[in-house]
C-alpha positions as CSV (number, residue, x, y, z in Angstrom):
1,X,0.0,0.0,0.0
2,X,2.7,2.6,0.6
3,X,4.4,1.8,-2.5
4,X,1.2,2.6,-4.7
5,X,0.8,5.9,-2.6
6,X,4.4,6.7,-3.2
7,X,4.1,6.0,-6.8
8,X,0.7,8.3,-7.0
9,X,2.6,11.0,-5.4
10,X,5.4,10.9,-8.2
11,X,2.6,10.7,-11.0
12,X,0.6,13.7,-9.9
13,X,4.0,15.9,-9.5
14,X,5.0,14.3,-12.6
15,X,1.4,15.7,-14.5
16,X,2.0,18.9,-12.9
17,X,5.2,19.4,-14.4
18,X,3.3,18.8,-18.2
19,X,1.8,21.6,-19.9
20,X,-1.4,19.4,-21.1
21,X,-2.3,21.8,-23.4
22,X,0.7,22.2,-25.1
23,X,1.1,17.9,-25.3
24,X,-2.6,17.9,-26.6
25,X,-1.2,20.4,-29.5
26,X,1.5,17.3,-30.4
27,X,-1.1,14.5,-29.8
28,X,-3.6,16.4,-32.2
29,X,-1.2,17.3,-35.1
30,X,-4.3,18.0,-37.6
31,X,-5.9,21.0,-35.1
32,X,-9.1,19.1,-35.8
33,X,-10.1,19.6,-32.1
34,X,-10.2,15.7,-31.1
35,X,-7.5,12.9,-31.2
36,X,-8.4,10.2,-32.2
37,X,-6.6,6.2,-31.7
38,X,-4.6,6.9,-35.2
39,X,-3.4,10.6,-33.4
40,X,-2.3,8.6,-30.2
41,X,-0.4,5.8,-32.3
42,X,1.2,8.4,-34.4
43,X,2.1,10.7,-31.2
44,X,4.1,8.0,-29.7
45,X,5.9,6.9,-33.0
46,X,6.8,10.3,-33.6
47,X,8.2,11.1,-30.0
48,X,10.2,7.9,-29.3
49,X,12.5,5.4,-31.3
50,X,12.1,1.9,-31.9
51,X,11.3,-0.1,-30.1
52,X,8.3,1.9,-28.1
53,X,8.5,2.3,-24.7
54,X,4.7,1.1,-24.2
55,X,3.0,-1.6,-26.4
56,X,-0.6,-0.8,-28.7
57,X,-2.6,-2.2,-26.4
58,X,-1.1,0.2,-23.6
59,X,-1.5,2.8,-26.2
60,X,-5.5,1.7,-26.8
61,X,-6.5,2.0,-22.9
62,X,-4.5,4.9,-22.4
63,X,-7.0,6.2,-25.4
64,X,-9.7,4.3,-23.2
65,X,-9.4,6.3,-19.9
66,X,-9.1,9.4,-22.1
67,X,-12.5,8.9,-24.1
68,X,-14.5,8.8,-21.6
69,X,-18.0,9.1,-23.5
70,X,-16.6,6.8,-25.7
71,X,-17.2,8.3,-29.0
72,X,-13.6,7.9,-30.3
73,X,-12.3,10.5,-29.8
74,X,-10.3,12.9,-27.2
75,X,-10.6,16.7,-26.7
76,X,-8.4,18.8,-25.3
77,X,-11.3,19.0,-22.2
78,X,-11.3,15.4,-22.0
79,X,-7.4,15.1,-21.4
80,X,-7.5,17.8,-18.8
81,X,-10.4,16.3,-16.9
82,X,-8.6,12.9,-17.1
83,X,-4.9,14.0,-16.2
């Protein structure tokens, strides 16, 4: 149990150290307002080399948690309200 509070400690000063709105802009290359799983795929190819440092179906419920009314896609509200 301490371990998991210690490592939720690190995450939210981690997210507070991200401007959200700035990733968003990187997630959502196209400025279509939403993201959807194709944005999130491309996001993390783009920002790290082979191999990934998560696998897709990390990448598909990260999307997940992020589309919360699950319509397929992510605004920019929905990432702030999730992170």
């Amino acid at each position: 149990m301490i371990h998991e509070n210690e490592l939720e400690v690190q995450r939210m000063y981690k997210i507070s150290q991200v401007n959200i709105r700035e990733l968003y802009r990187h997630i959502d290359l196209d400025a279509k307002g939403f993201c959807t799983i194709h944005d999130y795929y491309k996001f993390f190819e783009s920002s790290y080399c082979d191999p990934l440092p998560v696998s897709t179906e990390e990448i598909q419920h990260l999307f997940k948690r992020h589309d919360k009314h699950r319509q397929g896609r992510v605004t920019e509200r929905d990432l702030l309200v999730e992170l």
